[in-house]
C-alpha beads as a LAMMPS data file, in Angstrom:
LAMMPS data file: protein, C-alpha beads

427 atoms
426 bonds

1 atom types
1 bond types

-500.0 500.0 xlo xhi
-500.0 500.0 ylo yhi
-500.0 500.0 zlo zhi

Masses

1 110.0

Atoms # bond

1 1 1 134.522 40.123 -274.082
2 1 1 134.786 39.572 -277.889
3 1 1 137.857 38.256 -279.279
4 1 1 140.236 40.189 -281.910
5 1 1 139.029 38.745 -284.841
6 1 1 135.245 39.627 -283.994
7 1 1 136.618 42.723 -282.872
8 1 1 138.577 42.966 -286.687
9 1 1 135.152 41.917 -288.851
10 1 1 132.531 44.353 -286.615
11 1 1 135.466 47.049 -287.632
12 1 1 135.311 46.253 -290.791
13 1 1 131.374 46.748 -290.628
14 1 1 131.410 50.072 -288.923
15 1 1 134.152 51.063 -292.018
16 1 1 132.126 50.929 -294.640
17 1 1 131.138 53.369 -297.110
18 1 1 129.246 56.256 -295.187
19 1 1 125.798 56.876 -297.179
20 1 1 124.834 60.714 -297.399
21 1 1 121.650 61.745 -298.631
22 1 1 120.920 61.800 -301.576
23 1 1 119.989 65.264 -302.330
24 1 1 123.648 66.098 -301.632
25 1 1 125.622 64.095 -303.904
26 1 1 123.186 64.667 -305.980
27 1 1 123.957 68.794 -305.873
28 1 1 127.263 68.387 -305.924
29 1 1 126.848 66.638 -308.935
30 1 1 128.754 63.217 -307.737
31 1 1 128.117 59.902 -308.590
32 1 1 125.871 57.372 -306.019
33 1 1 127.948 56.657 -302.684
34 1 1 127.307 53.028 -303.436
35 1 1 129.542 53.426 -306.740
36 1 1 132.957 54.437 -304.519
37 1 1 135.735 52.334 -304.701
38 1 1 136.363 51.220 -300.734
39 1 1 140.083 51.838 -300.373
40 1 1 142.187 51.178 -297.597
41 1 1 146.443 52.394 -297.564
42 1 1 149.544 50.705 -296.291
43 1 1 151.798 53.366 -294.640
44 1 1 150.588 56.215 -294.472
45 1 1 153.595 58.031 -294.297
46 1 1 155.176 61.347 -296.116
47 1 1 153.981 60.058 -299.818
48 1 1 150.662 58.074 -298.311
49 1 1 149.550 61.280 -296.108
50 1 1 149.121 63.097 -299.940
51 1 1 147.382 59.935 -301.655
52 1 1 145.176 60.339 -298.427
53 1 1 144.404 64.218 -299.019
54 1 1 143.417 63.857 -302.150
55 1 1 141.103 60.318 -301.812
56 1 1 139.149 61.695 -298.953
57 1 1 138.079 64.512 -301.247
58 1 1 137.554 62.125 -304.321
59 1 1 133.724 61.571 -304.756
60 1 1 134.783 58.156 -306.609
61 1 1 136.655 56.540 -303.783
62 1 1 135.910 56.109 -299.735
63 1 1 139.306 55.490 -296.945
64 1 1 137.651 52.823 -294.900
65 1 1 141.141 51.846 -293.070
66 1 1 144.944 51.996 -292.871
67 1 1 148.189 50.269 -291.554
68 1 1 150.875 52.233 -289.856
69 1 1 153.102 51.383 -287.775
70 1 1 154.866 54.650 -285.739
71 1 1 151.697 55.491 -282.816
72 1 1 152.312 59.314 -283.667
73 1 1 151.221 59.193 -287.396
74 1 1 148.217 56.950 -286.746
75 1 1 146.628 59.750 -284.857
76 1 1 147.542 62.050 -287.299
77 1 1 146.007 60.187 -290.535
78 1 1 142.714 58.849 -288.080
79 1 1 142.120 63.169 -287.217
80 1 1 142.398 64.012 -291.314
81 1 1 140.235 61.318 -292.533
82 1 1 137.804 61.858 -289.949
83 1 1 137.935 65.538 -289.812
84 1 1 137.351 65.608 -293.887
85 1 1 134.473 62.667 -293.627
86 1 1 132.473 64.395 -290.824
87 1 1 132.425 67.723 -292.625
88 1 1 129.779 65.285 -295.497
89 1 1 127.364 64.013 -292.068
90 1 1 124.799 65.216 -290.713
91 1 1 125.815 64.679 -287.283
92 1 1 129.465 66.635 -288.298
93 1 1 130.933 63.251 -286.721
94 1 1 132.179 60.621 -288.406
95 1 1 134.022 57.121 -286.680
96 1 1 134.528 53.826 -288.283
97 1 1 138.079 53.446 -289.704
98 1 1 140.258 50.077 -289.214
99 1 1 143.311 51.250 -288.095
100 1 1 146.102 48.424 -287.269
101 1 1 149.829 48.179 -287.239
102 1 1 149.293 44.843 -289.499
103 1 1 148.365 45.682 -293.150
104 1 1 147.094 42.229 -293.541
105 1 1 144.284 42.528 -290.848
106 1 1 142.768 44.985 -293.865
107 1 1 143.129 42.609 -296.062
108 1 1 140.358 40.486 -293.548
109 1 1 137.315 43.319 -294.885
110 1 1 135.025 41.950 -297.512
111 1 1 134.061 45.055 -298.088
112 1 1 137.438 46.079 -299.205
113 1 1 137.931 46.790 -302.596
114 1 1 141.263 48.223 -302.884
115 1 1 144.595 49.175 -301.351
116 1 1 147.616 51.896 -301.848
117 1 1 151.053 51.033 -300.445
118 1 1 153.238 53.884 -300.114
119 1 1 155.786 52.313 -297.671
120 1 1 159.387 52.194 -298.204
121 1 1 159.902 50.042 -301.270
122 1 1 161.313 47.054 -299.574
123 1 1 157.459 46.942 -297.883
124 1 1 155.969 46.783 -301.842
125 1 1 156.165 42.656 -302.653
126 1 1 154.071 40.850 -300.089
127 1 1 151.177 43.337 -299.635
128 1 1 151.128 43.619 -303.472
129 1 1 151.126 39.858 -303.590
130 1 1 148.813 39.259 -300.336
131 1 1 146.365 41.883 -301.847
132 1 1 146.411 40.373 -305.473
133 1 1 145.645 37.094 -304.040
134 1 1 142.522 39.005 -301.725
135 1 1 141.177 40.268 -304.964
136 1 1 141.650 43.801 -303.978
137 1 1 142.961 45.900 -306.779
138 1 1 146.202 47.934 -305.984
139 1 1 148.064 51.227 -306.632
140 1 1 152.012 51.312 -305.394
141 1 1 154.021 53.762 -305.307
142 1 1 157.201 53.576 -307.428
143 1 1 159.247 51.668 -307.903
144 1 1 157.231 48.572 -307.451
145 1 1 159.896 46.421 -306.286
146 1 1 163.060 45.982 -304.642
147 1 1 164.396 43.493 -306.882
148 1 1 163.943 41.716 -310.330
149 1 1 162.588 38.302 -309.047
150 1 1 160.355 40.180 -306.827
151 1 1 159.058 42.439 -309.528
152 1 1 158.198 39.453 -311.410
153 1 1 156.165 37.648 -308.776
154 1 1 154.020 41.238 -307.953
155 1 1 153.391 41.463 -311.837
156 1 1 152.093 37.427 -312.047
157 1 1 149.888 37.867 -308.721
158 1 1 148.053 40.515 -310.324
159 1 1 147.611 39.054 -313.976
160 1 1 147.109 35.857 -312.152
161 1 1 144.468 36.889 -309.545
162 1 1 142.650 39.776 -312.531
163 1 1 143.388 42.920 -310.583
164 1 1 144.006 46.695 -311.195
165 1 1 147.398 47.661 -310.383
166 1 1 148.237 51.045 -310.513
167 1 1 151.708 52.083 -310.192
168 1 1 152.918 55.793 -308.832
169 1 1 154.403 57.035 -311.847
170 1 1 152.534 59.795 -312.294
171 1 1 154.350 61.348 -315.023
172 1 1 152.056 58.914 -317.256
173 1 1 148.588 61.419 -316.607
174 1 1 149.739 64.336 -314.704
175 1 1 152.062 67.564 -314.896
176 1 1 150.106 69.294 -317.872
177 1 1 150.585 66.464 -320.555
178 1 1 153.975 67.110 -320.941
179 1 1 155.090 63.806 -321.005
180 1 1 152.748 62.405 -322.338
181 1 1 152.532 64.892 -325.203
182 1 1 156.652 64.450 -325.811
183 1 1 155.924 60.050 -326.170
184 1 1 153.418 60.980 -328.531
185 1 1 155.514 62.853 -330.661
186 1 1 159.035 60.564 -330.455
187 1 1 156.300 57.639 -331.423
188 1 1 155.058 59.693 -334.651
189 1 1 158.676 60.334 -335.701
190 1 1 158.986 64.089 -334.632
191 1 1 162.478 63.835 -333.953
192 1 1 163.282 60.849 -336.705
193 1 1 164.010 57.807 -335.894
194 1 1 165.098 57.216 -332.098
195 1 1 168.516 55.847 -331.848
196 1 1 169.411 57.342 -328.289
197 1 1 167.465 58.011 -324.796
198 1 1 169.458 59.754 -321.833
199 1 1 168.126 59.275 -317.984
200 1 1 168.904 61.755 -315.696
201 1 1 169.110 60.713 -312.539
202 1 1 170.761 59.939 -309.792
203 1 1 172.974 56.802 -308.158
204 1 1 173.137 53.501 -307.006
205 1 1 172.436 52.709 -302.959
206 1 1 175.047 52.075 -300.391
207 1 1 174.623 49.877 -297.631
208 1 1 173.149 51.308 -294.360
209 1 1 176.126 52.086 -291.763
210 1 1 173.702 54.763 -289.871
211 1 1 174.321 54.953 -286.076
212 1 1 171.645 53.009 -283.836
213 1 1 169.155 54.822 -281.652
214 1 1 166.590 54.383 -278.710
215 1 1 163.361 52.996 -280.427
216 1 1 160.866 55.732 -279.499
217 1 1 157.907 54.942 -277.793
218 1 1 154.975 54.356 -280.048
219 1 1 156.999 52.821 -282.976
220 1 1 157.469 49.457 -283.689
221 1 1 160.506 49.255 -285.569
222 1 1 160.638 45.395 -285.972
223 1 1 157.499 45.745 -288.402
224 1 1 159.268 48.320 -290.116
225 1 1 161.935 46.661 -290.967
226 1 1 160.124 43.807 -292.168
227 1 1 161.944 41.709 -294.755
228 1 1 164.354 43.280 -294.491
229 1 1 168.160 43.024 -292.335
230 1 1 167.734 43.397 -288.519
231 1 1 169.623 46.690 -287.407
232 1 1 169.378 49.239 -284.903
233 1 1 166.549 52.072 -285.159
234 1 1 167.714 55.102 -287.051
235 1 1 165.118 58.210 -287.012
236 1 1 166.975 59.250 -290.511
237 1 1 165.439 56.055 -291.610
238 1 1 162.340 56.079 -289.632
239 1 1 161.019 59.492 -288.464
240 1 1 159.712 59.744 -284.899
241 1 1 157.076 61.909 -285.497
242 1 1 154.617 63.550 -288.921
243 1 1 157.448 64.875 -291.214
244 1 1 157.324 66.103 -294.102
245 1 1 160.222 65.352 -295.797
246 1 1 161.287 62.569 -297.924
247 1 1 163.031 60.063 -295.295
248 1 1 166.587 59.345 -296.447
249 1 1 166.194 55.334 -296.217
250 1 1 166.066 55.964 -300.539
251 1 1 169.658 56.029 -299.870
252 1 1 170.215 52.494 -298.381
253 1 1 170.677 49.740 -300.601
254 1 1 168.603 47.900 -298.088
255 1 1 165.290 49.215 -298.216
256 1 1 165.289 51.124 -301.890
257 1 1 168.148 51.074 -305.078
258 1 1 168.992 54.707 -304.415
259 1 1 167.829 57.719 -306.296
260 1 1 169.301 56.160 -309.057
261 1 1 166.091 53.982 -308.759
262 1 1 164.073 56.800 -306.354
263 1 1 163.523 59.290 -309.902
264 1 1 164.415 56.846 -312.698
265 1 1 161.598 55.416 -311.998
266 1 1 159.906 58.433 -313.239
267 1 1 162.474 58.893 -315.980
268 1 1 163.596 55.300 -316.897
269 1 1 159.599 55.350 -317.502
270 1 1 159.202 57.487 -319.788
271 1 1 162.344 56.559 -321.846
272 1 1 160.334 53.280 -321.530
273 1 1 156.976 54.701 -322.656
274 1 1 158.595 56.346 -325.369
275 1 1 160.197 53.209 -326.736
276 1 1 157.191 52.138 -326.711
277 1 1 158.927 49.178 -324.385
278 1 1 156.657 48.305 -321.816
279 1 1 156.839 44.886 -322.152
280 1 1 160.313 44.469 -322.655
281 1 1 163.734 45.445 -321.782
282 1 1 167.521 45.539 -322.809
283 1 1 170.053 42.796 -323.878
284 1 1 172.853 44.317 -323.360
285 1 1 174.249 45.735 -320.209
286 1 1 177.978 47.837 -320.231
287 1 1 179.068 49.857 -317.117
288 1 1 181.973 52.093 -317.322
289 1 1 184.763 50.717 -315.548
290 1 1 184.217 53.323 -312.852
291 1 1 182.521 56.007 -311.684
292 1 1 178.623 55.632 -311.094
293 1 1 177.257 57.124 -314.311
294 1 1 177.431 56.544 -318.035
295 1 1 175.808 52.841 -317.890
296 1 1 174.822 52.064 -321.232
297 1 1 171.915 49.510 -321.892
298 1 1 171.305 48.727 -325.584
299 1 1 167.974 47.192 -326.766
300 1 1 167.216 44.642 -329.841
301 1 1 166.152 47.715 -331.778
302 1 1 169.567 49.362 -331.597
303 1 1 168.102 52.042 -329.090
304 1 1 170.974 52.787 -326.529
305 1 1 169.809 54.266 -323.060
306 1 1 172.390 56.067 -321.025
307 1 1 172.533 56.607 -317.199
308 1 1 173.510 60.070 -316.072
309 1 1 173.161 63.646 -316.366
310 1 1 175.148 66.514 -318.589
311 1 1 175.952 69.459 -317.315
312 1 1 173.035 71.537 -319.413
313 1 1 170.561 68.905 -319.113
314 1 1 170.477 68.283 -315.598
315 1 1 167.860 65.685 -314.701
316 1 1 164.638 64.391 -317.069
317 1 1 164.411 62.314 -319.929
318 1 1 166.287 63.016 -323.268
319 1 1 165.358 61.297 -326.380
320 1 1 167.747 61.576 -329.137
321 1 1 166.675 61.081 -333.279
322 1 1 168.261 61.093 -336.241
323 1 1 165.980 64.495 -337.113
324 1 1 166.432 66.126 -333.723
325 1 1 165.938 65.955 -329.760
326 1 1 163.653 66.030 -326.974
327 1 1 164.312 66.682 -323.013
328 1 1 161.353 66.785 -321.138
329 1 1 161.581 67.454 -317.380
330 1 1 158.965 68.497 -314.146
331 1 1 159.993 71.879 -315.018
332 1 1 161.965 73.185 -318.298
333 1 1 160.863 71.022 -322.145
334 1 1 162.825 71.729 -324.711
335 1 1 163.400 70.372 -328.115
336 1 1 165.709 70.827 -330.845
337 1 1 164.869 72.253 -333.610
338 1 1 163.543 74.609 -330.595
339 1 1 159.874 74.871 -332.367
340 1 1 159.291 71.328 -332.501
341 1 1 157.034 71.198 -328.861
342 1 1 154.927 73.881 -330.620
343 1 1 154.423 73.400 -334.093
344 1 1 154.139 69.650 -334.758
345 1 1 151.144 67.607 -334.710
346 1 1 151.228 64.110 -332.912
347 1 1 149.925 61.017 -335.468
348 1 1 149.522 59.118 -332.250
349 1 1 147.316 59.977 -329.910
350 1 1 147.759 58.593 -325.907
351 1 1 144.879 58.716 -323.348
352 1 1 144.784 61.523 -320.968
353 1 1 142.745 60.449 -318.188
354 1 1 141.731 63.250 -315.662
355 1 1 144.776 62.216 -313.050
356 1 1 146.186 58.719 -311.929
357 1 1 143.923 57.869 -309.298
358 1 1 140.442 58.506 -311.153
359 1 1 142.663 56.654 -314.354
360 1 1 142.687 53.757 -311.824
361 1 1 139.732 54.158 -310.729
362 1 1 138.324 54.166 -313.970
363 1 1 139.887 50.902 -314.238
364 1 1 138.849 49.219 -311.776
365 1 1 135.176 49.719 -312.811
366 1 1 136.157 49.433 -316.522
367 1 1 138.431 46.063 -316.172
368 1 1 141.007 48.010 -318.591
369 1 1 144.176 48.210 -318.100
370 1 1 145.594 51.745 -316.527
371 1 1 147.836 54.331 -317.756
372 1 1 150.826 52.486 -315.177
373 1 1 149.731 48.742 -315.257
374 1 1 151.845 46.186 -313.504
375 1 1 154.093 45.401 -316.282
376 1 1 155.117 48.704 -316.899
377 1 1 156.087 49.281 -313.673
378 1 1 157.941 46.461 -313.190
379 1 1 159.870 46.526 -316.663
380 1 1 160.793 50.601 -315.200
381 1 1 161.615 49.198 -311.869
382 1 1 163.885 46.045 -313.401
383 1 1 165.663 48.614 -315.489
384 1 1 167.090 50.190 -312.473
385 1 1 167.762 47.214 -310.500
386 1 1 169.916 46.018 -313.707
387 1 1 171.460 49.447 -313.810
388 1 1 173.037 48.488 -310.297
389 1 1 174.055 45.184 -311.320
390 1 1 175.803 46.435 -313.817
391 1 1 177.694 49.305 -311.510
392 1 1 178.515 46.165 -308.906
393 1 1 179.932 43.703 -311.465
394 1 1 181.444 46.038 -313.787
395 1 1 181.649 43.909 -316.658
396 1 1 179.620 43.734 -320.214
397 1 1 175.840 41.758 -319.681
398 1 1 173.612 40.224 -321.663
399 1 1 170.097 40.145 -320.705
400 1 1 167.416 38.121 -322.230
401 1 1 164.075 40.287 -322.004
402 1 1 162.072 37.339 -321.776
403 1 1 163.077 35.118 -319.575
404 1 1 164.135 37.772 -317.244
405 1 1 167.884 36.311 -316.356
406 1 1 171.216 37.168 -317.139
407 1 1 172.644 35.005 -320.251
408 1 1 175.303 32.160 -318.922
409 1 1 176.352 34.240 -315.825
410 1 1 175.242 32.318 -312.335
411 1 1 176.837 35.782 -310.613
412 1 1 174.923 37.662 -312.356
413 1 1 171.493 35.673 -311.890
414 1 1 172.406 35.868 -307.860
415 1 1 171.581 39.335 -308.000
416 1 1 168.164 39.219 -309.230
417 1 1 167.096 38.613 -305.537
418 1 1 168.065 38.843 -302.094
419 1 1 167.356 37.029 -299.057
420 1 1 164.381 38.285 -296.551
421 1 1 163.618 37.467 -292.832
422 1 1 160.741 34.645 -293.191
423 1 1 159.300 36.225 -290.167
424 1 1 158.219 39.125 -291.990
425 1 1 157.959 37.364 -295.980
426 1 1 154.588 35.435 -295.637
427 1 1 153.925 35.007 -299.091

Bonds

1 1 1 2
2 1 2 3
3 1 3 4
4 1 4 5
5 1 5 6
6 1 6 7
7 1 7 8
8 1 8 9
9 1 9 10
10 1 10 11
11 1 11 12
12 1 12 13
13 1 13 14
14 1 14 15
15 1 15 16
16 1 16 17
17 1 17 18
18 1 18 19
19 1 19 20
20 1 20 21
21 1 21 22
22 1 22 23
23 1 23 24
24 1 24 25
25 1 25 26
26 1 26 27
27 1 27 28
28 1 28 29
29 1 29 30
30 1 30 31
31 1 31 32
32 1 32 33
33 1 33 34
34 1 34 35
35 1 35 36
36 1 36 37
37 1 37 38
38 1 38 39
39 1 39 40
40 1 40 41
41 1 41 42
42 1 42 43
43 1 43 44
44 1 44 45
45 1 45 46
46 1 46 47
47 1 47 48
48 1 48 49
49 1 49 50
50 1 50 51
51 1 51 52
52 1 52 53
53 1 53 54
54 1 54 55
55 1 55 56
56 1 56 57
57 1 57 58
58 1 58 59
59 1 59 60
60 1 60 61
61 1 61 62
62 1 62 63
63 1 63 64
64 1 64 65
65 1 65 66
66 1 66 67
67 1 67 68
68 1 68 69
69 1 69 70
70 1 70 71
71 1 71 72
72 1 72 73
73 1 73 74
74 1 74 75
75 1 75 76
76 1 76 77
77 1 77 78
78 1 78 79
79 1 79 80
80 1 80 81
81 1 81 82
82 1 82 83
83 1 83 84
84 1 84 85
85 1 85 86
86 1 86 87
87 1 87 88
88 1 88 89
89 1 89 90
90 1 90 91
91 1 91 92
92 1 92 93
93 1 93 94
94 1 94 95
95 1 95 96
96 1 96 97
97 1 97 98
98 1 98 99
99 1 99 100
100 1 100 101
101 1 101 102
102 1 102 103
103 1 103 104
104 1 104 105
105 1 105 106
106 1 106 107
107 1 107 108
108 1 108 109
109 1 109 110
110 1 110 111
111 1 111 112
112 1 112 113
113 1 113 114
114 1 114 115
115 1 115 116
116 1 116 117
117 1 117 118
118 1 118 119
119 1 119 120
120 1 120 121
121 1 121 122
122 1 122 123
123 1 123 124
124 1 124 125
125 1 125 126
126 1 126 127
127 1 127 128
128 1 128 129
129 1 129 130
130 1 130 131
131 1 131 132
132 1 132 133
133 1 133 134
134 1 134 135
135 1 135 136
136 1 136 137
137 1 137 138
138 1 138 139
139 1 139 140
140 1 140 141
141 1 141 142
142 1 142 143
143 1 143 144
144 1 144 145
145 1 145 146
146 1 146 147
147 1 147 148
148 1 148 149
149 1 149 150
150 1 150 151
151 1 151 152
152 1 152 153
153 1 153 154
154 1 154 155
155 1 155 156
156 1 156 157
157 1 157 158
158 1 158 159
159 1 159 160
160 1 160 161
161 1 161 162
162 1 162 163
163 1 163 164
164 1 164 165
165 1 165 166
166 1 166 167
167 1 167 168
168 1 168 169
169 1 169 170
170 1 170 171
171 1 171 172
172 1 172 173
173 1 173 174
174 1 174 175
175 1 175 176
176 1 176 177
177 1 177 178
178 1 178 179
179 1 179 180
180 1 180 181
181 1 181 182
182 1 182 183
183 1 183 184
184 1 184 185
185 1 185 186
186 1 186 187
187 1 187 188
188 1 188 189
189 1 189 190
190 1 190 191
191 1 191 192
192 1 192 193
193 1 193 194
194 1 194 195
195 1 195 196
196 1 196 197
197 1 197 198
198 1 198 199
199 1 199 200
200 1 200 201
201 1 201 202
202 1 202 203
203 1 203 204
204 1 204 205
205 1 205 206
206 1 206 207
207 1 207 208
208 1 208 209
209 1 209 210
210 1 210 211
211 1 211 212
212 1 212 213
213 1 213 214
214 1 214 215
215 1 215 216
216 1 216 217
217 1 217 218
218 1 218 219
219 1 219 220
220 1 220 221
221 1 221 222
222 1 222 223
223 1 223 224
224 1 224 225
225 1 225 226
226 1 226 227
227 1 227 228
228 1 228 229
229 1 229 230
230 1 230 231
231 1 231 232
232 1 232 233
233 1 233 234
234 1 234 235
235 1 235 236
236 1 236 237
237 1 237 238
238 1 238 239
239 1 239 240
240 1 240 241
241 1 241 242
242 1 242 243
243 1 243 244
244 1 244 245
245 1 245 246
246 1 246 247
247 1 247 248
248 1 248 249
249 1 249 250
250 1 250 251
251 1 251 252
252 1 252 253
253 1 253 254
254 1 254 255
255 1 255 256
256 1 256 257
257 1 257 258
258 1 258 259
259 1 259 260
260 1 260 261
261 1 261 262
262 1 262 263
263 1 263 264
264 1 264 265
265 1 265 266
266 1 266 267
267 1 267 268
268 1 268 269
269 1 269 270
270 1 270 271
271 1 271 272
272 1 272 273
273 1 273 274
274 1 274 275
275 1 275 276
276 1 276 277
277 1 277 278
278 1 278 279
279 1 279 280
280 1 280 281
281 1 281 282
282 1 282 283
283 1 283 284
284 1 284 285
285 1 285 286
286 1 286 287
287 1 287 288
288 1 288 289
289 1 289 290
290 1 290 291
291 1 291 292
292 1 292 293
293 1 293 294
294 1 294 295
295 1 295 296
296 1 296 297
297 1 297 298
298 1 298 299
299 1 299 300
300 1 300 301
301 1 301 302
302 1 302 303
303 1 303 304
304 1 304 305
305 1 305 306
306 1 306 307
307 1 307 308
308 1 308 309
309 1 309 310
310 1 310 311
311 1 311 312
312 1 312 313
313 1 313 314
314 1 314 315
315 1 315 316
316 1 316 317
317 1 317 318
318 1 318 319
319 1 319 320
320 1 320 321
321 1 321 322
322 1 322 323
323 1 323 324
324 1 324 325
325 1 325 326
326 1 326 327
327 1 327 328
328 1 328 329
329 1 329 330
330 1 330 331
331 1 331 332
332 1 332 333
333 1 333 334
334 1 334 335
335 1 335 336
336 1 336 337
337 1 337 338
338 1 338 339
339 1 339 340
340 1 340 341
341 1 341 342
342 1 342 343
343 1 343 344
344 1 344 345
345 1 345 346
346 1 346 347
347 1 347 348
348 1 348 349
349 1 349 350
350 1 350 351
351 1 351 352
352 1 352 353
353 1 353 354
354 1 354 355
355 1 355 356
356 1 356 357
357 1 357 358
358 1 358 359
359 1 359 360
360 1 360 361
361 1 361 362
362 1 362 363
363 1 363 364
364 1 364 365
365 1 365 366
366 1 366 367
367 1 367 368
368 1 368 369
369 1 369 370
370 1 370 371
371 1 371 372
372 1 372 373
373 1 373 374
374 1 374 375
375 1 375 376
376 1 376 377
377 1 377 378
378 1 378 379
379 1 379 380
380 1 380 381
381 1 381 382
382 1 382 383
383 1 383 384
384 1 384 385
385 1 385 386
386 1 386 387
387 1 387 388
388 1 388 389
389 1 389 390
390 1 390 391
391 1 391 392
392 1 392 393
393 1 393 394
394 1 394 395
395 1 395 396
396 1 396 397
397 1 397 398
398 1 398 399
399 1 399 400
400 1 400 401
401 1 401 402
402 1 402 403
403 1 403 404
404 1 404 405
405 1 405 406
406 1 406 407
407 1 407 408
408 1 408 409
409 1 409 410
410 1 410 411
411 1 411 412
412 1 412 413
413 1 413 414
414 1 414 415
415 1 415 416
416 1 416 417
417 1 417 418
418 1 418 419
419 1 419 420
420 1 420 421
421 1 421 422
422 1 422 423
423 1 423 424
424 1 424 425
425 1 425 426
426 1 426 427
């Protein structure tokens, strides 16, 4: 009998790449099977089931594995891969995926290349750091990190270690330019000069009071949890079987920072972008002394960005000049003077890669850095996190950009982390 870990590496073996002939690719008009990126994802879950759809049909990229931990949707991901894969063989069968409940048994391949984590966001840090450290480039899903300390250390493992990180904001390549376009034109001074940027979104988290279940056969819930508090099983947070729906544990200040932190990191983004901010952040923090909108962060540059909806712009990004406005949203874009999205021409001109895996997969072959690099993610994900600091304190802040820490305020400073079980925190 052969032990797990010669078990793990003849896996590995039997997972790589699949070569088809070469008269195929080469009428389909792909590129050479040995030029795919070997990728392998971490949670494979509502958001990682759609990376997965769309990577087994990207000529540019090859699923040689994945971690998940509920039995139900490990069958489920190990029939589409192999269902898609064996449609491109000869035989119409294809086997050879490593499929474990431990995301760091991946990590083991050589062969390896890259991974996508699409867990719950308190699963983002260690597999972003264990995988920077591997050398295997990452994408992961927004935000990037559960708090600002953590953030920080994901963002250093990658410069550190010379990876490609690609974070999910998607907003950055996709949904017809739209975004894109509107940063290009607030940068070229369609709307004047930018004193003002409203984010749309939703609230902070609560903490988890959801009533404890029967763990369901086929799910181990420990592994779930992770770093993260030991409770009960909760389906709500957990789904026992292939959903698809968005599972409500974005609510729990536990394992996300709420919607607030769920779509601003869309939004908050591409206020960012905008700004032109990515490496950077606010200095000044004021909450209103209740409620849980209207936080107002101001930045060196004057430029105040507001927290919350209004009643006719109801979710988005607003930017606000001293010549006009912008809102630009999934659906309705609208600007004021109302022919400004048509008629003016853009002095600055953003790349507009295909979509955001083939940017980062550009990247990785390129060494460049991608549309959503590390620090941009993190800077969108810290603006959240200090959103909700503010909303718990509920006092004025001052933030110093650089040095990532509250300004004379040990309280403050306390909240820029949070404690994890060590059992599950191996980095």
């Amino acid at each position: 009998m052969i032990n797990r870990r010669s078990f793990l590496k003849r896996a590995s073996l039997a997972s790589a790449p699949f070569i088809l002939p070469s008269h195929i690719w080469a009428a389909k008009g792909d590129e050479s099977p040995n030029n795919r990126i070997n990728i392998a994802i971490i949670g494979p879950g509502k958001m990682g089931r759609g990376h997965a759809h769309k990577l087994i049909r990207n000529p540019r990229a090859q699923i040689t594995g994945f971690a998940e931990i509920a039995d139900i949707r490990t069958k489920h991901t190990k029939e589409l891969i192999e269902k898609q894969y064996s449609q491109n063989t000869p035989s119409k069968t294809w086997k050879g995926l490593t499929i474990t409940k431990d995301y760091l048994e991946l990590l083991e391949d050589k062969s390896l290349d890259a991974v996508l984590i699409a867990t719950p966001d308190h699963w983002h840090g260690e597999p972003t750091i264990r995988a920077a450290r591997a050398k295997k480039h990452v994408y992961c899903e927004k935000p990037i990190s559960l708090t600002i300390r953590e953030g920080r250390a994901m963002a250093n493992a990658v410069k550190e270690n010379k990876v490609v990180f690609q974070t999910g904001s998607q907003q950055r390549t996709e949904y017809g330019g739209k975004f894109r376009r509107t940063v290009e034109m607030v940068r070229s001074g369609a709307i004047g000069e930018l004193k003002k940027v409203r984010v749309c979104v939703g609230t902070s988290p609560v903490l988890c009071d959801l009533p404890k279940e029967s763990v369901p056969e086929g799910i181990y819930w420990d592994a779930w949890l992770g770093p993260a508090p030991k409770r009960g099983y909760s389906k709500i947070l957990c789904p026992d079987d292939v959903h698809n729906h968005f599972p409500k544990w974005r609510l729990y200040r536990e394992y996300c920072n709420g919607m607030l932190a769920d779509m601003g990191a869309h939004h908050f983004d591409i206020g960012q972008w905008g700004m032109d901010a990515d490496n950077t952040g606010p200095v000044k923090i004021i909450p209103p002394e209740k409620g849980d909108l209207e936080l107002r962060m101001f930045y060196a540059n004057g430029v105040e960005v507001v927290h919350g909806r209004t009643p006719d712009w109801a979710g988005g990004t607003i930017f606000y000049g001293t010549e006009g406005t912008i809102w630009v949203n999934r659906g309705p874009w609208k600007s004021d003077p109302e022919n400004l999205i048509k008629d003016y021409k853009a002095s600055v001109s953003l790349h507009q890669p295909k979509n955001h895996h083939d940017d980062w997969l550009d990247c990785i072959h390129s060494g460049k850095l991608p549309m959503a690099h590390v620090e941009a993610g993190h800077r969108t994900a810290s603006l959240c996190q200090l959103c909700n600091i503010g909303y718990e304190l509920r006092r004025e802040l001052t933030w110093d950009p650089q040095k990532e820490e509250f300004v004379g305020d040990k309280e403050a400073n306390k909240l820029t982390d949070r404690k994890r079980r060590k059992k599950w925190y191996r980095v």
